[in-house]
C-alpha positions as CSV (number, residue, x, y, z in Angstrom):
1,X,0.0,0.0,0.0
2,X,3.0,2.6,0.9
3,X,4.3,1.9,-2.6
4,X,1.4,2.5,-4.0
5,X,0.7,5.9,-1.9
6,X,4.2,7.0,-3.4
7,X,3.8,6.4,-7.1
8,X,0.4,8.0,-7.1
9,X,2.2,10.9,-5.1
10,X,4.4,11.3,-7.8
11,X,2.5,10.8,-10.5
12,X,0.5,14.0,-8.9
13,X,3.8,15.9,-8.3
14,X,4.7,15.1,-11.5
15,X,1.5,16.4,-13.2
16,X,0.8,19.4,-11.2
17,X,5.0,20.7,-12.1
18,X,4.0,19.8,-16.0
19,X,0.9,21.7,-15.9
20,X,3.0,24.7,-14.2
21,X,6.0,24.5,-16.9
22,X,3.5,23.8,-19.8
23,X,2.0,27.1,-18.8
24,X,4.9,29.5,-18.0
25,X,6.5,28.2,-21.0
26,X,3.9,28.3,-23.9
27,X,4.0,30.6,-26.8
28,X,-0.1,30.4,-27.2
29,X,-2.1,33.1,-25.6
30,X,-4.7,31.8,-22.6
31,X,-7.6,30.8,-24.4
32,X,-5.7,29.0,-27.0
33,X,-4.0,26.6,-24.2
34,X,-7.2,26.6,-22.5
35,X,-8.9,24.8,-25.7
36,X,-6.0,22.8,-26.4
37,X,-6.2,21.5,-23.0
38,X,-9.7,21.0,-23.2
39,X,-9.1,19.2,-26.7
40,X,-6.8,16.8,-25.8
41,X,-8.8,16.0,-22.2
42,X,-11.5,15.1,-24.3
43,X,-9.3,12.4,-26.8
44,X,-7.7,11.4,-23.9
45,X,-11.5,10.7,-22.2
46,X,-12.7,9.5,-25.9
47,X,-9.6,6.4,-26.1
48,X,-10.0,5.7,-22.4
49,X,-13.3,4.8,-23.2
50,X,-12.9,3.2,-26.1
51,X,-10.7,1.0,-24.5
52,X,-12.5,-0.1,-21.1
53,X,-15.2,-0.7,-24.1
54,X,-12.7,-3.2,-25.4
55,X,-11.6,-4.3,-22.6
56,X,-15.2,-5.4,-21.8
57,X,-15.9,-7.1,-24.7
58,X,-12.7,-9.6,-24.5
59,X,-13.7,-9.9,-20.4
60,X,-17.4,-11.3,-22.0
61,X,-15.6,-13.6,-24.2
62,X,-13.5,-14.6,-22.4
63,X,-16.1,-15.5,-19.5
64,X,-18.7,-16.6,-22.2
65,X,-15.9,-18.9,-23.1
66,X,-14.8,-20.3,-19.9
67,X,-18.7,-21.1,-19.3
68,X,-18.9,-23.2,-22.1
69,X,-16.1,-25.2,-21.1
């Protein structure tokens, strides 16, 4: 559990200091990084999706499969 406490401590850290340097750093005015972070939120919500869709779908099989047997 403490290892898992750490790497989700620095995956945080590690986020929140990206998001800081992505913003003090980019040439696009406010709103433009404002939509481009909204943008790529939304792809990034759209393929996590897509995949627990997927990821579904072989779990059904899979269990379908192991029924059978």
């Amino acid at each position: 559990m403490n290892k898992v406490f750490s790497f989700m401590a620095g995956l945080i850290s590690g986020a929140l200091v990206g998001g800081v340097i992505a913003v003090l750093f980019t040439p696009a005015s406010g709103e433009d990084l404002k939509q481009g972070v909204v943008d790529r939120w939304h792809l990034a919500l759209e393929e996590a999706q897509n995949a627990r869709d997927q990821k579904r779908i072989e779990l059904e099989a899979a269990y379908r499969e192991a029924a059978v047997s």
